[in-house]
C-alpha positions as a Python dict, from the first residue, in 0.01 Angstrom:
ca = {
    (1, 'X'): (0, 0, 0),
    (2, 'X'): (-233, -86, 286),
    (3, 'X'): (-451, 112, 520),
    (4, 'X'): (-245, -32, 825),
    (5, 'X'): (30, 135, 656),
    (6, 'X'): (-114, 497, 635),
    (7, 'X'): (-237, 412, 990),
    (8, 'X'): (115, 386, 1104),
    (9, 'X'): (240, 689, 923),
    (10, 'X'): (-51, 887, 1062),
    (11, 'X'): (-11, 754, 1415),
    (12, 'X'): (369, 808, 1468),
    (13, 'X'): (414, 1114, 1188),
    (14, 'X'): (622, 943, 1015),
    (15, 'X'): (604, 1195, 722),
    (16, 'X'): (773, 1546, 659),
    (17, 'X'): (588, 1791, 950),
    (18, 'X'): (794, 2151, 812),
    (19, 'X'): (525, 2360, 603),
    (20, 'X'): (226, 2100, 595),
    (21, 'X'): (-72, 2227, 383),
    (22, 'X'): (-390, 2036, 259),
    (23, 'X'): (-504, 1928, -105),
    (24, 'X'): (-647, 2287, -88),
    (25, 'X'): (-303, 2500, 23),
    (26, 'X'): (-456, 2552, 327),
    (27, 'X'): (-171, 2559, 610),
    (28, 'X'): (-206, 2281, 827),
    (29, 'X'): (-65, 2212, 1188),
    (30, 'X'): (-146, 1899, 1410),
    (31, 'X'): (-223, 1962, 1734),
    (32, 'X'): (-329, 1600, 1846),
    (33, 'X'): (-333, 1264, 1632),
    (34, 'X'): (-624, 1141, 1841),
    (35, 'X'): (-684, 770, 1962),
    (36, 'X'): (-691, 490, 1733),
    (37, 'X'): (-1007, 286, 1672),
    (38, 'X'): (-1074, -52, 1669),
    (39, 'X'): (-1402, -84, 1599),
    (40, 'X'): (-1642, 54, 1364),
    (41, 'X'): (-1631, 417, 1282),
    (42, 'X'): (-1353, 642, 1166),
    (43, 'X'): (-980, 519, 1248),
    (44, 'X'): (-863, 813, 1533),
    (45, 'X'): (-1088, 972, 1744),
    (46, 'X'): (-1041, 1347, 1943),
    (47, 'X'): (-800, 1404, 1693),
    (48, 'X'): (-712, 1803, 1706),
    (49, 'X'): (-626, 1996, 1418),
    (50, 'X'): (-523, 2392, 1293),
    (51, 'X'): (-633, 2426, 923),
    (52, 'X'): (-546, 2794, 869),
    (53, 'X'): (-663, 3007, 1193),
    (54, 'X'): (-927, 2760, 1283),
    (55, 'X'): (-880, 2480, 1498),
    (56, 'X'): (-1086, 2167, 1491),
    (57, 'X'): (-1185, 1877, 1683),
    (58, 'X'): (-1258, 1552, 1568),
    (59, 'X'): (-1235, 1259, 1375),
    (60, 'X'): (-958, 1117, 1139),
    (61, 'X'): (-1020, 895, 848),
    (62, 'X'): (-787, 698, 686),
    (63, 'X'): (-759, 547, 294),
    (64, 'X'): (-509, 442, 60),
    (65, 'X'): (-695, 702, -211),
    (66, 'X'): (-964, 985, -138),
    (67, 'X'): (-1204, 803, -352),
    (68, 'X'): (-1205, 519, -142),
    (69, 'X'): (-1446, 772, 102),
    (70, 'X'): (-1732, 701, -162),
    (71, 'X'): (-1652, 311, -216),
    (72, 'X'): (-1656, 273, 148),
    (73, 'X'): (-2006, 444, 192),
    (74, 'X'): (-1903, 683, 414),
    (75, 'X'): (-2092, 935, 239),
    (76, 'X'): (-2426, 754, 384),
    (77, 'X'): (-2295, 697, 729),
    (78, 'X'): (-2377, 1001, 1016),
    (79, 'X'): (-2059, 900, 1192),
    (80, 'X'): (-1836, 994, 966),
    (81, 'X'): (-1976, 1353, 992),
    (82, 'X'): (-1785, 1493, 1253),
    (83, 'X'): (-1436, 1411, 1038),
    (84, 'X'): (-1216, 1680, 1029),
    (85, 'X'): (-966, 1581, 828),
    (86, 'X'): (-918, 1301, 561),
    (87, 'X'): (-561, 1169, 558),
    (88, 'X'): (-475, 966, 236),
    (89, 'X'): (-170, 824, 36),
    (90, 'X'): (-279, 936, -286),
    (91, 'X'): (-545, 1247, -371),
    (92, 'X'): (-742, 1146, -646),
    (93, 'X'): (-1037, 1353, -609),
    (94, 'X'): (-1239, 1607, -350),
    (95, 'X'): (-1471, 1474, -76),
    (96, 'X'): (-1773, 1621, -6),
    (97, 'X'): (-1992, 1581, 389),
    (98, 'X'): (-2369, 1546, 388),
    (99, 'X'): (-2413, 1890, 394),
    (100, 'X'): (-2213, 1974, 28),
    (101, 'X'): (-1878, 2081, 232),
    (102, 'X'): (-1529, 1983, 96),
    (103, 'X'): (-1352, 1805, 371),
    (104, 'X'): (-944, 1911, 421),
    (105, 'X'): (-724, 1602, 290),
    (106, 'X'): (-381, 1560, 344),
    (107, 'X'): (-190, 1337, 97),
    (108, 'X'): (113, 1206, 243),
    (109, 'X'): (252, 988, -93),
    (110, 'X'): (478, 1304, -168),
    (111, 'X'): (595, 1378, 200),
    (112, 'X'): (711, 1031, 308),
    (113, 'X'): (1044, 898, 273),
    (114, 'X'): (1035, 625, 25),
    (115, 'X'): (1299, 418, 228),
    (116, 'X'): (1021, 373, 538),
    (117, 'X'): (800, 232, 233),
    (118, 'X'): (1081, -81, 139),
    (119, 'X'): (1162, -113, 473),
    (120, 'X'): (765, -169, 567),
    (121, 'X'): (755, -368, 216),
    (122, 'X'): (1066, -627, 307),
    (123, 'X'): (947, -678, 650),
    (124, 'X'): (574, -834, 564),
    (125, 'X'): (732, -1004, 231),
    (126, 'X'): (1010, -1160, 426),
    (127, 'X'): (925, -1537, 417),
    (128, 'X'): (1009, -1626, 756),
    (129, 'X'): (696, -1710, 951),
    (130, 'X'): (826, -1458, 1183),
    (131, 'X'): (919, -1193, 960),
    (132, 'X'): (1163, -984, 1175),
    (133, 'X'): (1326, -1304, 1288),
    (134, 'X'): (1685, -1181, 1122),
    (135, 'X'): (1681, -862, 1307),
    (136, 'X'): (1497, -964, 1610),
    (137, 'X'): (1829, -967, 1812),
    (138, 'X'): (1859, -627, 1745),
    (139, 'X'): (1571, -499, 1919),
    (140, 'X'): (1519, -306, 2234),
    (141, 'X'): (1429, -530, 2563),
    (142, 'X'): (1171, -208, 2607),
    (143, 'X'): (1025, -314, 2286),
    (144, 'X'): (1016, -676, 2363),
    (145, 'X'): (847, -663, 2665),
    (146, 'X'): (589, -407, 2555),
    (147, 'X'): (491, -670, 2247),
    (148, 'X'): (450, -935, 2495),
    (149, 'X'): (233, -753, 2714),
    (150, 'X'): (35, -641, 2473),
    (151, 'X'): (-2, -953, 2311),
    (152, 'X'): (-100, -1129, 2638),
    (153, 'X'): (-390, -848, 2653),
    (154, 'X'): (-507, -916, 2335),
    (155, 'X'): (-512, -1300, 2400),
    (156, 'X'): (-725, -1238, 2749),
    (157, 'X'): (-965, -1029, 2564),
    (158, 'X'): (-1018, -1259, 2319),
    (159, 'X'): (-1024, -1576, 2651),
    (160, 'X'): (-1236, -1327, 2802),
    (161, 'X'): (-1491, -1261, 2476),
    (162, 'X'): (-1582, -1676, 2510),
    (163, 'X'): (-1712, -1664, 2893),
    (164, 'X'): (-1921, -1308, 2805),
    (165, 'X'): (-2106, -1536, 2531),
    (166, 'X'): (-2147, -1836, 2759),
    (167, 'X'): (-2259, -1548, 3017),
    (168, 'X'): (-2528, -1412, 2801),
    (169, 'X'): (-2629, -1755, 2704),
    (170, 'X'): (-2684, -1881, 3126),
    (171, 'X'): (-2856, -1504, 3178),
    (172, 'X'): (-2558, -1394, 3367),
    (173, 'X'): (-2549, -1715, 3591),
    (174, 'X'): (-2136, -1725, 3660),
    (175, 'X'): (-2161, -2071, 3844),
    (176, 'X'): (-2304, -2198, 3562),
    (177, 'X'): (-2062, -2038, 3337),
    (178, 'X'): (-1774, -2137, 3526),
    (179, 'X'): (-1890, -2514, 3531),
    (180, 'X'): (-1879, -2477, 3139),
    (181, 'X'): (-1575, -2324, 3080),
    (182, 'X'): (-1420, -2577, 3300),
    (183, 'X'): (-1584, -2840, 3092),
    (184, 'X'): (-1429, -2685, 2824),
    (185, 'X'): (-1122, -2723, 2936),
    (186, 'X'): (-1075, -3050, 3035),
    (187, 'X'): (-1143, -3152, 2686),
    (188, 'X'): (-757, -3056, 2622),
    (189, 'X'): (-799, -2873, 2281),
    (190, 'X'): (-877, -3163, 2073),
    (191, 'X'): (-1227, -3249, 2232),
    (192, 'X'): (-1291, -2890, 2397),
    (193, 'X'): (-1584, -2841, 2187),
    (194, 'X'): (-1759, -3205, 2259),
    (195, 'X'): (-1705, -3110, 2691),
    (196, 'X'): (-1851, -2792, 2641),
    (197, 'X'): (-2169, -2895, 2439),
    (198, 'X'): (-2161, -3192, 2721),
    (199, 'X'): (-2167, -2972, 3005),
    (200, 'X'): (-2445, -2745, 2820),
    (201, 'X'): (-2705, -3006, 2764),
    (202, 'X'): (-2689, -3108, 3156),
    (203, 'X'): (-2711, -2777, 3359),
    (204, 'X'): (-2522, -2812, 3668),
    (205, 'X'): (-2815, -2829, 3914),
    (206, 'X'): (-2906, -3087, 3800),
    (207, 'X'): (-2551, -3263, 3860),
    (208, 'X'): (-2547, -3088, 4218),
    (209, 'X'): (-2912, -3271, 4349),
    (210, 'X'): (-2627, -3581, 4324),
    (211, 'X'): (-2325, -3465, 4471),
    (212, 'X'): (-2286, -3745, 4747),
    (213, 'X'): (-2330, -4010, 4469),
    (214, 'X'): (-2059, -4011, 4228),
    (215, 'X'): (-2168, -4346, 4061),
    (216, 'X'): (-2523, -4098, 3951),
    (217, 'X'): (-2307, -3837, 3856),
    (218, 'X'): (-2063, -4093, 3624),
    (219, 'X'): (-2421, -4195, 3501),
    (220, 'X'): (-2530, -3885, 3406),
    (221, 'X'): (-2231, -3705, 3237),
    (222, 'X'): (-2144, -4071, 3021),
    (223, 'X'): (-2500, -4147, 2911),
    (224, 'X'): (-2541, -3816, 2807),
    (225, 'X'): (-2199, -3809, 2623),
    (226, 'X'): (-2313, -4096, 2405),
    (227, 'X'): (-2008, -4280, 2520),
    (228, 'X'): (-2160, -4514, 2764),
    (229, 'X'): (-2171, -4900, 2675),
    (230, 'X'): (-2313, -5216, 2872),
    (231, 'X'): (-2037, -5425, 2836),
    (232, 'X'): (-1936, -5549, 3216),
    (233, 'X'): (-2104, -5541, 3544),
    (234, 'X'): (-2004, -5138, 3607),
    (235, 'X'): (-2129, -5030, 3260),
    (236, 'X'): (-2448, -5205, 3303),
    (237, 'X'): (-2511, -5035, 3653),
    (238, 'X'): (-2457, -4688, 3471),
    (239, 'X'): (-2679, -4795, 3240),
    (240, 'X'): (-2967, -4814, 3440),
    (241, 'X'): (-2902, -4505, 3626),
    (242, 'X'): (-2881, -4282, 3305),
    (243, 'X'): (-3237, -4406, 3181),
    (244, 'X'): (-3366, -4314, 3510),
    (245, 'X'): (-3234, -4016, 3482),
    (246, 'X'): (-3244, -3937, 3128),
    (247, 'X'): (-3673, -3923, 3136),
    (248, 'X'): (-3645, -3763, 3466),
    (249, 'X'): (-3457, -3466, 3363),
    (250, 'X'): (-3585, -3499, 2965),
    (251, 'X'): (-3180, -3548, 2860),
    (252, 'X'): (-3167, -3768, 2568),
    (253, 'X'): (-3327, -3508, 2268),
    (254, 'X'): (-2978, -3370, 2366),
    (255, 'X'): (-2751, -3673, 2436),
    (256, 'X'): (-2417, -3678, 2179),
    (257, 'X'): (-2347, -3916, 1948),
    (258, 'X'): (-2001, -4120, 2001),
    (259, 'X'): (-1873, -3998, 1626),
    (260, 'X'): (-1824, -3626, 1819),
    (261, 'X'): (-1508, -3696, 2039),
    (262, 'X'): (-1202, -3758, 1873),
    (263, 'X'): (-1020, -4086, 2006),
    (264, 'X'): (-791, -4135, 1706),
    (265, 'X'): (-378, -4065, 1828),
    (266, 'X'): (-475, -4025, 2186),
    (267, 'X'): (-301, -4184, 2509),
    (268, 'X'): (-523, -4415, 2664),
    (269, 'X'): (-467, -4191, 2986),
    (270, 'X'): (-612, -3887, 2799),
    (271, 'X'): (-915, -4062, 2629),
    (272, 'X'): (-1194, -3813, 2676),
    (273, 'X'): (-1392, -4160, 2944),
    (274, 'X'): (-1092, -4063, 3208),
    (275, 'X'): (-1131, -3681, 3160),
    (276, 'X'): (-1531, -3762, 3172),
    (277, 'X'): (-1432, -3956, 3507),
    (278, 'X'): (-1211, -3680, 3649),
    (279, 'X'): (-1479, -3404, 3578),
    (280, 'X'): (-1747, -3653, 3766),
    (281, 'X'): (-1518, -3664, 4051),
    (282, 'X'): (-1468, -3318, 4113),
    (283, 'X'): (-1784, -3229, 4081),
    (284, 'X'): (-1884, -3422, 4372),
    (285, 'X'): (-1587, -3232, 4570),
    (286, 'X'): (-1676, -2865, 4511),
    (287, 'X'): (-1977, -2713, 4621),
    (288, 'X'): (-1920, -2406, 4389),
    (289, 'X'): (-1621, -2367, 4086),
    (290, 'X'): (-1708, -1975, 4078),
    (291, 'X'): (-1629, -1924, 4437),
    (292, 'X'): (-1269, -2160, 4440),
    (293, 'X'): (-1115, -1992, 4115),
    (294, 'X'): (-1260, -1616, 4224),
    (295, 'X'): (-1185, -1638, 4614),
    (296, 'X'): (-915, -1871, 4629),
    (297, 'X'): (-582, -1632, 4617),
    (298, 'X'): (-369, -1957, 4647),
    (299, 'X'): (-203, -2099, 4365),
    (300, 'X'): (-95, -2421, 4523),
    (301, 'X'): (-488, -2441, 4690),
    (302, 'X'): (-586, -2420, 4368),
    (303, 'X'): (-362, -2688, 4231),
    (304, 'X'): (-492, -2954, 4536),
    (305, 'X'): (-834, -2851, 4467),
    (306, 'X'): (-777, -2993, 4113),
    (307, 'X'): (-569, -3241, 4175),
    (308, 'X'): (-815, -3490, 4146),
    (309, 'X'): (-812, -3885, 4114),
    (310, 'X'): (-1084, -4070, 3936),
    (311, 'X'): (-1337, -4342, 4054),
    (312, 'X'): (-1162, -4689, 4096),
    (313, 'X'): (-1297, -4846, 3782),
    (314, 'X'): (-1150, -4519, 3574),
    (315, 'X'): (-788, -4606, 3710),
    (316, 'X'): (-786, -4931, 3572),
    (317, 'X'): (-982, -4856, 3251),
    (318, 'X'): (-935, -4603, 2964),
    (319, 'X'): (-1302, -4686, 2764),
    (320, 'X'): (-1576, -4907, 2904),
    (321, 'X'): (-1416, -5302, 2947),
    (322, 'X'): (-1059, -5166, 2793),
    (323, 'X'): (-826, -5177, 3073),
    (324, 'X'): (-505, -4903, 3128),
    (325, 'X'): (-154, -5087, 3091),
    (326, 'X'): (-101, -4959, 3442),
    (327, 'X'): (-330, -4794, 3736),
    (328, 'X'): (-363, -4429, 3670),
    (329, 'X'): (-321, -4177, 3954),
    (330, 'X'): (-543, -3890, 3850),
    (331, 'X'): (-464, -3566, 3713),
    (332, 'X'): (-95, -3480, 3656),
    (333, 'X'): (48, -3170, 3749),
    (334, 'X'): (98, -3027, 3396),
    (335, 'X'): (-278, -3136, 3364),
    (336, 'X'): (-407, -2913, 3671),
    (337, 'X'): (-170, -2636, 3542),
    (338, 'X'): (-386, -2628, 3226),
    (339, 'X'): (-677, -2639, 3375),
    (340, 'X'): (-594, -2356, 3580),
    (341, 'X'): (-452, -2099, 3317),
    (342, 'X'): (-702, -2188, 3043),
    (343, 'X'): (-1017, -2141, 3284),
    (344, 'X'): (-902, -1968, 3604),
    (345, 'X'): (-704, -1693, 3428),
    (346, 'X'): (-981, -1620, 3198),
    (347, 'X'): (-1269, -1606, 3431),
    (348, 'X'): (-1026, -1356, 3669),
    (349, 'X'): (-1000, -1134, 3384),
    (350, 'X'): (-1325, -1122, 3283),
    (351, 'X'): (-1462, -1096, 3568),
    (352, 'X'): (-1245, -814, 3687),
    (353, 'X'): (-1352, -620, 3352),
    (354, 'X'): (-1746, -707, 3429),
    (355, 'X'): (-1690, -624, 3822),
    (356, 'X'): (-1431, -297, 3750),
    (357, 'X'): (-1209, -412, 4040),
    (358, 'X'): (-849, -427, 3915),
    (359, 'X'): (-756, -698, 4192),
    (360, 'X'): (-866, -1005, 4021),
    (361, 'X'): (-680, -890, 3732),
    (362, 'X'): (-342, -825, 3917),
    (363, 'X'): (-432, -1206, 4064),
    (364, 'X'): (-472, -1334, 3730),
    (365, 'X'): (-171, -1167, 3603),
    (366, 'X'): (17, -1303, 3958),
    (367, 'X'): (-84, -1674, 3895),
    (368, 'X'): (56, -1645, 3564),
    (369, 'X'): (385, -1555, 3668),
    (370, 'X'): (371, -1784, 3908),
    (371, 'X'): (352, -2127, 3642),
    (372, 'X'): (665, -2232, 3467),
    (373, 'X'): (637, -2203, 3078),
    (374, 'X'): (501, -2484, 2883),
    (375, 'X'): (741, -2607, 2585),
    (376, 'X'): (636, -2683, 2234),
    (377, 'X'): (735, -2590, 1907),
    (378, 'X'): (613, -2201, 1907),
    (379, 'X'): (765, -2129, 2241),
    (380, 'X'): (1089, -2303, 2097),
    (381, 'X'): (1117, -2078, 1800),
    (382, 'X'): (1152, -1791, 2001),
    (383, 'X'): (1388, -1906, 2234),
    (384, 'X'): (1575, -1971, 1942),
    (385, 'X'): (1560, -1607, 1851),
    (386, 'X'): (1709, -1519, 2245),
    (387, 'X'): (1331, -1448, 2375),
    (388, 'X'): (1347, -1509, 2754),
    (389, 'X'): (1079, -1704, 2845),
    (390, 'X'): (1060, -1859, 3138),
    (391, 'X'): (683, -1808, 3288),
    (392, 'X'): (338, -1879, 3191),
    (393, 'X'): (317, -1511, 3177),
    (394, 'X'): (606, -1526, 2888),
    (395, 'X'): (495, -1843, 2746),
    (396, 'X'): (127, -1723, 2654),
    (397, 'X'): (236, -1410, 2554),
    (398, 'X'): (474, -1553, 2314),
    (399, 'X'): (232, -1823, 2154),
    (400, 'X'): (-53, -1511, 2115),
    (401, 'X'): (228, -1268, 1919),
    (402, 'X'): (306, -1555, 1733),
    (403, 'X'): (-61, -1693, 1608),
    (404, 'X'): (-217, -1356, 1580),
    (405, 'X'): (34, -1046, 1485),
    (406, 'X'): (327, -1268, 1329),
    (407, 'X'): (210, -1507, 1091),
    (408, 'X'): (-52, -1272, 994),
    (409, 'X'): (168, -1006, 947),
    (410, 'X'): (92, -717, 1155),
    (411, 'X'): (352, -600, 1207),
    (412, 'X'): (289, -245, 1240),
    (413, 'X'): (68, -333, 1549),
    (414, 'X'): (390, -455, 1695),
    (415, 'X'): (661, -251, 1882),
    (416, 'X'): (919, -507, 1768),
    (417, 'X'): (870, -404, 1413),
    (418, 'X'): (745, -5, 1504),
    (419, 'X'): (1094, -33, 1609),
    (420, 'X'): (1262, -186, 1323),
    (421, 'X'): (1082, 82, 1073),
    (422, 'X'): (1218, 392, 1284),
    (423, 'X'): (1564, 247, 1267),
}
């Protein structure tokens, strides 16, 4: 048994309704289930219930026994005080408020069909990583769609919680935040974490005082990435610049060390020096990344904004004297494309939430629909299962239901499987 569980049965009454009465034999009728919590507190909120003539307002709390109230503290906590009703699957002993009062508990182990139990039970034991994978054909387009937009919430929250940290940490400064996130990005996954502590030791002003100079700019971002190495004529010019620059602007207490980007099974064309290179070069092309991605309504403006080729020396060369097998011609397509749904989507949304206009979300939401789905192995699976997914829109949806409600098992925060238990 699990809390999720009770949640469910409490949120849809799934139990027997005719001739409900408390612990007590009090009669009890429900009036409103209230809104389910995800944060600290008790689990519904404005919940309404009629416990003989007397109807209340308030909170719901939720536990697999009634004792669980005390093991959980909630006897300590003020805002648990305003619960009105306790709802548990087994009643193994009264609970008292603050003030000495018994609060009503309703036990629903003996009013709940023991087949919506096994069902529940066989669906999170199933040992398919997608555990509904066998009966996913059988499910309602309406519930399809309504998992994949909620999972594609969920996963822009969650996008959306990263830039409110790196907005608290530039004291609400969104060109700066945008510059970092975009760093971020062009790290690719494997060395997002090495751009973005890049970008953060070498504010953006300070790149901006060298815009028309994109041999200073090269200088700055490489000596500070602890890549840069004097081994021909180019290298040795960058060189000097960085040490000029690194006691002007006090950078190398907070230079990296080359042991932090990963180089190991990577394509020469994606070794983080060309990414470095591409980032240099854009830099010197846009005055301001917070005004493109937020006022640019374009997808394809967006896309030639990005579409960026690297200084001369970085389309021959993949690291510092190691030349490229052939001359490379800048950011692909695909490349731009992730760029532009891992940092422009994102920044819409939160921004949107920070701003309360609804329009940069509906643009965010647009430009998603707008890319074609990527293809790996997660998007592949569902096809698989006869999940359409033909849009960015799809495709991130898909990848979020999989990573974060499938192979952890929640499935009763799913409509696919709210669906399969009501069958």
């Amino acid at each position: 048994m699990t809390e999720s569980f009770i949640n469910y049965l409490w949120q849809f009454q799934q139990f027997d309704k005719s001739l409900l009465r408390t612990t007590r034999q009090e009669s009890l009728r429900i009036l409103k289930t209230g809104i389910l919590n995800t944060d600290a507190g008790p689990d519904f909120s404005q919940a309404r219930v009629q416990i003989e003539e007397i109807e209340w307002a308030g909170n719901i709390e939720i536990h697999i026994r009634a004792s669980d109230w005390n093991n959980h503290n909630h006897q300590t906590d003020a805002s648990y005080n305003n619960v009105i009703l306790h709802v548990v699957w087994e009643y193994d002993k009264p609970i008292v408020r603050a003030d000495g009062s018994e609060i009503p508990t309703l036990e629903l182990k003996p009013i709940t069909d023991g087949s919506l139990l096994h069902k529940y039970q066989a669906l999170v034991d199933n040992k398919n990583v997608i555990p509904c994978a066998a009966q996913f054909g059988g499910v309602s387009d309406l519930s399809k769609i309504a998992t994949l937009d909620k999972a594609l919430t969920k996963r822009l929250i969650q996008k959306a919680k990263l830039i409110e940290t790196l907005l608290a940490e530039n004291n609400g400064d969104w060109e700066e935040t945008t510059y970092q996130l975009l760093a971020r990005n062009f790290g690719f996954k494997l060395n997002s974490e090495a751009f973005l502590r890049l970008a953060q030791h070498i504010p953006l002003k300070v790149l901006q005082k060298h815009r028309d100079n994109i041999t200073q700019i090269e200088a700055i971002l490489f000596g500070q990435s602890g890549l840069l190495v004097d081994v021909d004529d180019y290298s040795k010019k960058l060189v000097q610049e960085y040490d000029f620059f690194a006691v002007k602007f006090s950078l190398k207490d907070t230079r990296l060390e080359p042991h932090e980007w990963k180089l190991l099974r990577t394509r020469p064309a994606n070794f983080p020096t060309i990414r470095i290179a591409q980032l240099a070069r854009l830099i010197t092309l846009q005055k301001s990344f917070f005004s493109l991605f937020t006022q640019t309504e374009s997808i394809d403006d967006l896309r030639k904004a990005l579409q960026v080729r690297q200084s001369e020396y970085w389309q021959e060369h993949y690291h510092f004297g190691k030349k490229l097998g052939k001359k490379s011609n800048g950011l692909g397509k695909d490349s731009v494309d992730n760029l532009l749904i891992n940092t422009v989507i994102p920044l819409l949304a939160c921004y949107a939430q920070k701003t309360d206009n609804l329009a940069y979300m509906d643009r965010a939401l647009a430009f998603l629909e707008s890319f074609p789905a990527e293809s790996n192995h997660i998007i592949d699976m569902w096809k698989n299962m006869g999940l359409s997914i033909t849009t960015a829109y799809d495709a991130q949806a898909s990848i979020e239901l999989y990573n974060n409600f499938c192979t952890q098992k929640k499935c009763l925060q799913c409509n696919v499987g709210i669906e399969l238990l009501k069958k």
